[in-house]
C-alpha positions as CSV (number, residue, x, y, z in Angstrom):
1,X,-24.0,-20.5,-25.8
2,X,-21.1,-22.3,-24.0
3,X,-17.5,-21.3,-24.8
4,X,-14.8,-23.2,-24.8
5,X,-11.0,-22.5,-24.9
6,X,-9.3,-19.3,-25.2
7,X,-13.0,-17.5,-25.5
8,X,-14.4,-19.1,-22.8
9,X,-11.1,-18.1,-20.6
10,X,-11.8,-14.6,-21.5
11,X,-15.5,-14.1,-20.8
12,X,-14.9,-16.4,-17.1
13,X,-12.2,-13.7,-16.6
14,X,-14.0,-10.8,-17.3
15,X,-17.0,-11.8,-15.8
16,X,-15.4,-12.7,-12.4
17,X,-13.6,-9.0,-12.6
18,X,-17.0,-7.6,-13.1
19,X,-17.8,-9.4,-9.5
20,X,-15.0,-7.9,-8.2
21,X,-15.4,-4.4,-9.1
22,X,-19.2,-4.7,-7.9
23,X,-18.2,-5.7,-4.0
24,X,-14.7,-5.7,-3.4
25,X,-13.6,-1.8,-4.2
26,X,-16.2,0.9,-3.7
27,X,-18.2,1.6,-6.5
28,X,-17.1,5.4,-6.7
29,X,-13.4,4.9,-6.5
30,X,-14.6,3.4,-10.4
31,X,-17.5,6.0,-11.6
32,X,-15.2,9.4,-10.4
33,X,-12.8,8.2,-10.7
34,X,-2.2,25.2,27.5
35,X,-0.5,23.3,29.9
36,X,1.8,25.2,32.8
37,X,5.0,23.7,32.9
38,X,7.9,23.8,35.8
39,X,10.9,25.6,34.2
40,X,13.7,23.3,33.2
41,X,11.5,20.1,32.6
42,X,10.7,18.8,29.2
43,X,6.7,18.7,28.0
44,X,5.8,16.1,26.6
45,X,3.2,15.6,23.5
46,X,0.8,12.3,23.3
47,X,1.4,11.0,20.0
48,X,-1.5,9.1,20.4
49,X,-4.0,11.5,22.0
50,X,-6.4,13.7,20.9
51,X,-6.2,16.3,18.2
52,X,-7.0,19.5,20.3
53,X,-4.2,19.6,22.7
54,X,-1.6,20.7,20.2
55,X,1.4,22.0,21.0
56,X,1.6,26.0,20.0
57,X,4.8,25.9,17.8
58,X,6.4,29.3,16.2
59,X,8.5,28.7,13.1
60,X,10.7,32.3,12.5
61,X,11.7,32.5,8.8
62,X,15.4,31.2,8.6
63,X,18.1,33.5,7.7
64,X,19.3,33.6,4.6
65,X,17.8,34.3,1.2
66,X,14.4,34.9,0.3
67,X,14.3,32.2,-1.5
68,X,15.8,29.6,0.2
69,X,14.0,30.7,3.5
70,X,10.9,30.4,2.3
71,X,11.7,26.9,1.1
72,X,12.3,25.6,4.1
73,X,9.9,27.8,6.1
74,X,6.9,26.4,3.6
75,X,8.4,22.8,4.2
76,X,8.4,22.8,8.0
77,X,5.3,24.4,8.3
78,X,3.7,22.0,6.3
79,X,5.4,18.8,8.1
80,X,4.2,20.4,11.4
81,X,0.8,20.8,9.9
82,X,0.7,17.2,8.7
83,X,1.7,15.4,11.7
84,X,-1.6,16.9,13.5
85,X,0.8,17.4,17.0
86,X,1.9,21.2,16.2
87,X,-0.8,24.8,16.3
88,X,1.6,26.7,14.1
89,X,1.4,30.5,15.2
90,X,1.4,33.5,13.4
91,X,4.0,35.1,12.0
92,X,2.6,38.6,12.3
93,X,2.8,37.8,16.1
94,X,5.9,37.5,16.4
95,X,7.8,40.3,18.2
96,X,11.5,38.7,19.0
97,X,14.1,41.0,17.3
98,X,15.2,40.0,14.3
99,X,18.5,40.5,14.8
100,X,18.0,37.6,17.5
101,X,20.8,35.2,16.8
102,X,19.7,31.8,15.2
103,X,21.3,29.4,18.3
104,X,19.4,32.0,21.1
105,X,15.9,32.8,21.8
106,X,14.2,36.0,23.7
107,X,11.8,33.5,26.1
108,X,10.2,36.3,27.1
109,X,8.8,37.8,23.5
110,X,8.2,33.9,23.0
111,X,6.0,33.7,26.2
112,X,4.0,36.4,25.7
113,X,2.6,35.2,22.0
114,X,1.6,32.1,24.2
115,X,4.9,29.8,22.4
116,X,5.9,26.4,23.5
117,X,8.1,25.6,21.4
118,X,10.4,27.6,18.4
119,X,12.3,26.4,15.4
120,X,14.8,29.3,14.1
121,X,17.6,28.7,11.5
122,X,19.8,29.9,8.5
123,X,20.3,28.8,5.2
124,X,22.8,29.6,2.5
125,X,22.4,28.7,-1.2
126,X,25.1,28.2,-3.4
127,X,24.4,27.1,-7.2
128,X,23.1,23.5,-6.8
129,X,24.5,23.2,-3.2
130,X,23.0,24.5,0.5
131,X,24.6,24.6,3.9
132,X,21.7,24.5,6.5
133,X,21.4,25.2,10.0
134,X,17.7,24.5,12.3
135,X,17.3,24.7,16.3
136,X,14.3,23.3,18.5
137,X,13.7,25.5,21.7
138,X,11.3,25.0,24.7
139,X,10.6,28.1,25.7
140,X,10.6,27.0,28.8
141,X,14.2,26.0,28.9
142,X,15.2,29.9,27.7
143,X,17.9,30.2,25.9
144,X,19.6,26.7,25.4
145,X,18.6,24.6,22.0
146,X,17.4,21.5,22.9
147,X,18.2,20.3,19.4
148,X,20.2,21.7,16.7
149,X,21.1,20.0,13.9
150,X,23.2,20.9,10.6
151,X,22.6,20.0,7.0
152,X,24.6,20.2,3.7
153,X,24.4,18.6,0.5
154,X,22.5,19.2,-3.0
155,X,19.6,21.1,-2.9
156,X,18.0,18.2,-4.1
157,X,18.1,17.0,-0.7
158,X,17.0,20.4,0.8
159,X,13.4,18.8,1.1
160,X,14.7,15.2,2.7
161,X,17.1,17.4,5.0
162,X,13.8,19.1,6.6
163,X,12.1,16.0,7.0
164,X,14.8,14.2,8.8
165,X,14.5,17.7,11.2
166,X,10.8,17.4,11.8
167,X,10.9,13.6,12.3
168,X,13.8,14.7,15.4
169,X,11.3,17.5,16.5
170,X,8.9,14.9,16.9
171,X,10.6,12.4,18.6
172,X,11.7,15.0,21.0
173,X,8.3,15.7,22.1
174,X,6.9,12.4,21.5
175,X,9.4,9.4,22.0
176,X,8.6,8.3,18.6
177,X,10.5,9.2,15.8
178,X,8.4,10.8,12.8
179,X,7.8,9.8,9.7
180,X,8.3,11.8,7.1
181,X,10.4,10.7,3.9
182,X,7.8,7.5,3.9
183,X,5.9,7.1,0.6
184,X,2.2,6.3,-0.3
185,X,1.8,3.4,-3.4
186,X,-1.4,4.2,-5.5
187,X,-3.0,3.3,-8.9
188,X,-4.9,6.0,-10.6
189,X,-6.3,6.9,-14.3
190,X,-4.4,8.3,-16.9
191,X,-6.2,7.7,-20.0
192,X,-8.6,5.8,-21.4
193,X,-8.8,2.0,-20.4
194,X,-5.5,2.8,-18.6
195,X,-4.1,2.7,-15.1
196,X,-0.7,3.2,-13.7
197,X,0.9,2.5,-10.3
198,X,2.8,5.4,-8.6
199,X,4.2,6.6,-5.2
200,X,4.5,9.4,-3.3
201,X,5.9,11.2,-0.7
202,X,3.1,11.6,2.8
203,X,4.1,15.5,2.3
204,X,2.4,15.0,-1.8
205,X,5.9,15.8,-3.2
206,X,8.0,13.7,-5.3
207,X,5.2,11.9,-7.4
208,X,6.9,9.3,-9.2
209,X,5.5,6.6,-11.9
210,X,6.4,3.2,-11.8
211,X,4.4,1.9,-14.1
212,X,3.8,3.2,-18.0
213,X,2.9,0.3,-20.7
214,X,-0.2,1.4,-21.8
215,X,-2.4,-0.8,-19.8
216,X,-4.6,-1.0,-16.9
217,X,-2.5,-1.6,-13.7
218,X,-4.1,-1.8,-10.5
219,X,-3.8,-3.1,-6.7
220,X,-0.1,-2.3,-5.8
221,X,1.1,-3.5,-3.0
222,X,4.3,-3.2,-1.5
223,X,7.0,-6.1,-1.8
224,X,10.4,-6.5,-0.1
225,X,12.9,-3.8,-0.6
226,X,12.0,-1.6,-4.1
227,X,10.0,-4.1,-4.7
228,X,6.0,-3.2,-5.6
229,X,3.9,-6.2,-6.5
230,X,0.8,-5.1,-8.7
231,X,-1.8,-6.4,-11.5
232,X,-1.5,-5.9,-15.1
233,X,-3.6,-6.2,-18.0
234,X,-0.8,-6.1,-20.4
235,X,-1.0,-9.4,-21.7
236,X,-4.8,-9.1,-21.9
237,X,-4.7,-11.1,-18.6
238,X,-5.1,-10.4,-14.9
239,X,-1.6,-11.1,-14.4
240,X,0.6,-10.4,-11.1
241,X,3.8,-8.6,-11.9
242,X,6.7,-7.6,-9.9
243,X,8.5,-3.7,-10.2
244,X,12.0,-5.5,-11.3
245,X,10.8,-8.1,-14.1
246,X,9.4,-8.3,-17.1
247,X,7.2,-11.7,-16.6
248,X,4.3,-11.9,-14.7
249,X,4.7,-13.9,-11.3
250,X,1.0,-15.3,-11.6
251,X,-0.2,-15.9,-14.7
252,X,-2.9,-18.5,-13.9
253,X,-6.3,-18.5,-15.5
254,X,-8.6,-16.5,-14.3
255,X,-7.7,-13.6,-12.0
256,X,-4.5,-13.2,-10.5
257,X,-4.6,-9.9,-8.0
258,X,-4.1,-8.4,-4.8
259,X,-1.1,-9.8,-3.4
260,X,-0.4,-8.5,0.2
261,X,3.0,-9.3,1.4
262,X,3.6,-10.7,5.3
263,X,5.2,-8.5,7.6
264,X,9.2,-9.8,7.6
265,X,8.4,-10.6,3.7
266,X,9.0,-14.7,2.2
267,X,6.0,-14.7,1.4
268,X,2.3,-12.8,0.3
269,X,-1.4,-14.1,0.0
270,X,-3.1,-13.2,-3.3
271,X,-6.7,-13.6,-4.7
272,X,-6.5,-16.1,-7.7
273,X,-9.6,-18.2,-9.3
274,X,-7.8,-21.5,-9.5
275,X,-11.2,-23.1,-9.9
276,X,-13.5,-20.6,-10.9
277,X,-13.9,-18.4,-7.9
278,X,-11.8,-16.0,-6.4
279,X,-9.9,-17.1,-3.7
280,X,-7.3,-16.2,-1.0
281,X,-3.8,-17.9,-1.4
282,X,-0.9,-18.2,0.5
283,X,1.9,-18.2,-2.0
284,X,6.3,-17.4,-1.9
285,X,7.4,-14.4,-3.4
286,X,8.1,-16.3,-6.6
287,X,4.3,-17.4,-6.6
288,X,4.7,-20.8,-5.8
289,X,1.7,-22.1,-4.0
290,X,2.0,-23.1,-0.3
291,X,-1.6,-23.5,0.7
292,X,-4.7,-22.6,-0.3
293,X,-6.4,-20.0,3.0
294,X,-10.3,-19.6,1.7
295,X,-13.1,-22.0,0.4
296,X,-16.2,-21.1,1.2
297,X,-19.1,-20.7,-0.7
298,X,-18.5,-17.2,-1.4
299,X,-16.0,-14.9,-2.9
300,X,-12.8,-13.8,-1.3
301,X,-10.8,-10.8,-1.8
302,X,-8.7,-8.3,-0.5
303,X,-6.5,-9.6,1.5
304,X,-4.6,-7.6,4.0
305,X,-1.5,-8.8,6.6
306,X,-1.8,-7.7,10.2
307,X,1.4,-7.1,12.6
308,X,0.6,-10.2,14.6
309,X,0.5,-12.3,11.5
310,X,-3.3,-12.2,11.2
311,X,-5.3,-11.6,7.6
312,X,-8.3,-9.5,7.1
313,X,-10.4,-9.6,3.8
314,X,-13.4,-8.9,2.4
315,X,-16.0,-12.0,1.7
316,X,-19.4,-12.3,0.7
317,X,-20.1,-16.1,2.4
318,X,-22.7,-13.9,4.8
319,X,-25.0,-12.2,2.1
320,X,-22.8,-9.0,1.9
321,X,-19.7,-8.1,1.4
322,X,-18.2,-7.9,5.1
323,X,-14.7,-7.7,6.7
324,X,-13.2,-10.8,7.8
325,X,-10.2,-12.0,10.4
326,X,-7.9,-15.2,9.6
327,X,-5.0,-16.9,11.0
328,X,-2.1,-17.2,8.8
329,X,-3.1,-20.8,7.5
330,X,-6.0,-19.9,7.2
331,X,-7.9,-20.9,10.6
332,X,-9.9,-19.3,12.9
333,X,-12.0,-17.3,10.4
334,X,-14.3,-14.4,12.5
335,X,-16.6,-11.7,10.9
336,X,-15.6,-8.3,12.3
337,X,-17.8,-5.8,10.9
338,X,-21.8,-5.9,11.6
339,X,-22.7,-2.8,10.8
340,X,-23.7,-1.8,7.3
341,X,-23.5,-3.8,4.2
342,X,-21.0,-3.1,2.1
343,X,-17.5,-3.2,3.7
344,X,-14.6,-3.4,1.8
345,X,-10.8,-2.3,1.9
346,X,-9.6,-3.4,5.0
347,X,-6.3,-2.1,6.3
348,X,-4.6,-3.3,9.9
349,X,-3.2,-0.5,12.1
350,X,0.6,-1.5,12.5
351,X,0.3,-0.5,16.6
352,X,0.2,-4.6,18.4
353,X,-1.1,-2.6,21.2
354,X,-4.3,-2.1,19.8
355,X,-5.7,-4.1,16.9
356,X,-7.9,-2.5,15.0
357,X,-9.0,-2.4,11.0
358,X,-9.9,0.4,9.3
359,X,-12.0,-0.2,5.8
360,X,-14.8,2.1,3.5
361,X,-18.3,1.6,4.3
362,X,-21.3,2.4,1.7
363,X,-23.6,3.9,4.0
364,X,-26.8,4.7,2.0
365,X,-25.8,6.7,-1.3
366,X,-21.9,7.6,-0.7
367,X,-18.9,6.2,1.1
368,X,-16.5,6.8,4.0
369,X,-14.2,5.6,6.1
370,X,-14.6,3.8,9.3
371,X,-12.4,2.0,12.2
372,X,-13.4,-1.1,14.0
373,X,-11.8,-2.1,17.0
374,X,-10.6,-6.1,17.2
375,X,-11.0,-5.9,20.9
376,X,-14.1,-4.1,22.3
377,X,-16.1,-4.2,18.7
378,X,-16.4,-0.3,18.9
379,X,-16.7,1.3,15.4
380,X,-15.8,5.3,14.5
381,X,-16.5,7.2,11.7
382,X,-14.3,8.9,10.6
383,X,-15.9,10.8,7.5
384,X,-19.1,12.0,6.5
385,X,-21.0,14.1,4.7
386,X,-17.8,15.3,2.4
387,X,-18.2,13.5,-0.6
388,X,-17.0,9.4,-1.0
389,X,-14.0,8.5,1.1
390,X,-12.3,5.4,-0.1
391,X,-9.6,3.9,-0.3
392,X,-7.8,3.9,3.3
393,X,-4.2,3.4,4.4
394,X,-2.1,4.0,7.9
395,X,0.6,5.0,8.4
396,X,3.5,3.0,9.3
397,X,3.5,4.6,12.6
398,X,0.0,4.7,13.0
399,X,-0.9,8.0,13.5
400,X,-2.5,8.5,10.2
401,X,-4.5,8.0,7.8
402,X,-4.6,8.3,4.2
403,X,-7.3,8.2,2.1
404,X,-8.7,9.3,-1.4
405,X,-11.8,11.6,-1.8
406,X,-13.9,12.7,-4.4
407,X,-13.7,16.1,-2.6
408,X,-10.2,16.4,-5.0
409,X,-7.4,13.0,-4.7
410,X,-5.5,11.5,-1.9
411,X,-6.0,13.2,2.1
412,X,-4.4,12.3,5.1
413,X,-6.5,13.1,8.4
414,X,-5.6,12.1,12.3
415,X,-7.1,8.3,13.4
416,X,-10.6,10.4,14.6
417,X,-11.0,11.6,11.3
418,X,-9.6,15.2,12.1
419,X,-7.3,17.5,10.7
420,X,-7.7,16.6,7.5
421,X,-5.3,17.7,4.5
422,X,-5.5,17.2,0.7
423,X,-1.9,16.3,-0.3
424,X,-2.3,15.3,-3.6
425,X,-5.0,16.0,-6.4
426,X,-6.1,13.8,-8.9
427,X,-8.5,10.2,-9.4
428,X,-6.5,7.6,-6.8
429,X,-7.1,4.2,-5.6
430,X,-5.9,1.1,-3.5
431,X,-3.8,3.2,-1.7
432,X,-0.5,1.6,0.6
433,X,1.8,3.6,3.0
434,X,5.2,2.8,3.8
């Protein structure tokens, strides 16, 4: 039986999703759902070395209210924790008096529990308002601070106030400045025949839902400003929408999906099926049509930017579905990934320095998550044996990597797969961090 018309749209469409679900996501992201240091000079962490020289950090409960010190002792311990730079020590080792004043440290009690570094502090809370008060030391440089930084405001912003402290704590030691207060943009399940886009904070606080019409929404990305770009069946169509209107910016037959916007924004390349078979775009934020990037044989999905202005994406014009490299207008086309077949989700690592893609691998019965290295070819594994791992995104700054695991929702682990943290339970999928 042929179909024609409206029918005929609808069976292409659905039959060229079911292509997509098969290659270009992994099939289970669908079914389940010390160093000796001269006194007075400054030591120095690398940010991008490996995990198991970390940096023995004490954190003494600020003064203040039980409450409110706990709040902000469990939120910088768990910053520390996250960024994979800090060995947090035990409280119960602790032997400085108490009575210690908050801008002053005992080095010697501090040296001999085998302390680097020390965070002390205060905090006051006052109905919805707090006054807070945190200092770095190097033990090394006794008793002087070598930051100290005061916060007031809502106690809403109690939790934004840390983060902006840790980030400082880690620029201190590292030269870059860290990143907590960034977000992660997923799509996950929340009924039956329904998916909804929502974000994040990296610390798995602050989930927020930006998208709640009943549909299936899928494969956010994120768009200039507020902006997230992401697909909707509301209209019974795979449809591109923007966060901040109403009407779809694609609405072409066929599929419409996966828009990845270029680094300095103007404009995004998206997967559309002008004429049948899904293809890479280059389109304006608007989505007018600029040039057409893929037309081979095979399909092309997945499109993701690089920070030199490359594109990687999934294709199956070798057999299997494999991660490709483009240029911008689409030139230069190169296979990246030999080993295995069935590699999909490609994400670039922001660093210029060293270009590298990491993407989920099927590798016999489960996934995980691998890096490849645009330069030398070398590939790492990151996971195994801990369930599927799908789903990657890095960090802006590079250091990490999230990622979503059947083992119980969205992880974050160090770039050699360590350190691992679940940060937020729950089904998630096409994850993005910014």
């Amino acid at each position: 039986m042929i179909l024609s018309g409206r029918g005929g749209h609808i069976f292409r469409t659905l039959f060229l999703l079911g292509i997509l679900i098969l290659f270009s996501f992994p099939r289970s992201s669908f079914e389940q759902a010390d160093k000796s240091v001269e006194e007075g000079s400054s030591l120095q962490i690398d940010v991008f070395g490996p995990s198991t020289d970390l940096f023995k950090m004490a954190v003494v409960p600020p003064v203040g209210i039980e409450t409110g010190s706990k709040q902000v002792q469990d939120i910088l311990e768990w910053d520390l924790k996250l960024s994979s730079l800090f060995y947090l020590l035990d409280k119960k080792s602790f032997i400085e008096n108490s009575e210690k004043p908050v801008d002053s440290i005992d080095e010697n009690a501090w040296i001999s529990v085998g302390a680097q570094g020390v965070i002390k502090g205060k905090v006051s809370i006052v109905g919805g308002d707090f006054e807070l008060e945190l200092n770095l030391f190097e033990v090394v440089k006794k008793q002087t601070p070598v930051l100290g930084k005061k916060y007031s405001g809502k106690l809403t912003e109690l939790r934004g106030s840390v983060h902006n402290f840790v980030n400082l704590v880690i620029e201190h030691f590292t030269g870059i400045k860290g990143i907590f207060g960034s977000r992660i943009l997923f799509a996950r399940r929340t009924g039956p025949k329904r998916k909804d886009i929502f974000t994040v904070g990296m610390d798995g606080w602050g989930l927020a839902k930006i998208t709640d019409n009943g549909s299936i929404n899928t494969i956010p990305s994120w768009g200039p400003g507020s902006v997230i770009f992401y697909t909707s069946f509301i209209s019974g169509f795979p449809f591109l929408y923007r966060s901040d209107r109403k009407e779809p910016v694609l609405k072409g037959e066929g599929l419409n999906m996966g828009a990845a916007v270029a680094p300095g924004g103007g404009k995004m390349a998206v997967v559309m099926s002008v004429d049948g078979q899904p293809d890479i775009f280059l389109t304006d934020l608007e989505g007018k049509i600029l040039k057409r990037l893929t037309n081979s044989p095979g399909i092309e999905v997945s499109p993701a930017w690089g920070p030199g202005g490359q594109i990687a994406f999934v294709s199956n014009m070798g057999g299997s579905p494999q991660i490709y490299v483009m240029n911008a207008d689409g030139g230069g086309v190169r296979r990246v990934t030999f080993r295995g077949n069935y590699n999909t989700e490609p994400c670039w690592c922001p660093r210029c320095d060293t270009p590298q893609i990491v993407y989920s691998s099927r590798d016999g019965g489960s996934y995980d998550i691998y890096t490849v290295n645009l330069s030398s070819g070398q590939v790492k594994r990151l996971t195994e044996s801990q369930g599927d791992n799908t789903s990657p995104a890095w960090s802006p700054d590079g250091r990490l990597i999230a990622f979503y695991s059947t083992r119980g929702g969205i992880f974050l682990m160090n770039t050699d797969g360590l350190n691992q943290n679940l940060i937020l339970k729950g089904h998630a999928e096409t994850l993005r961090w910014r």
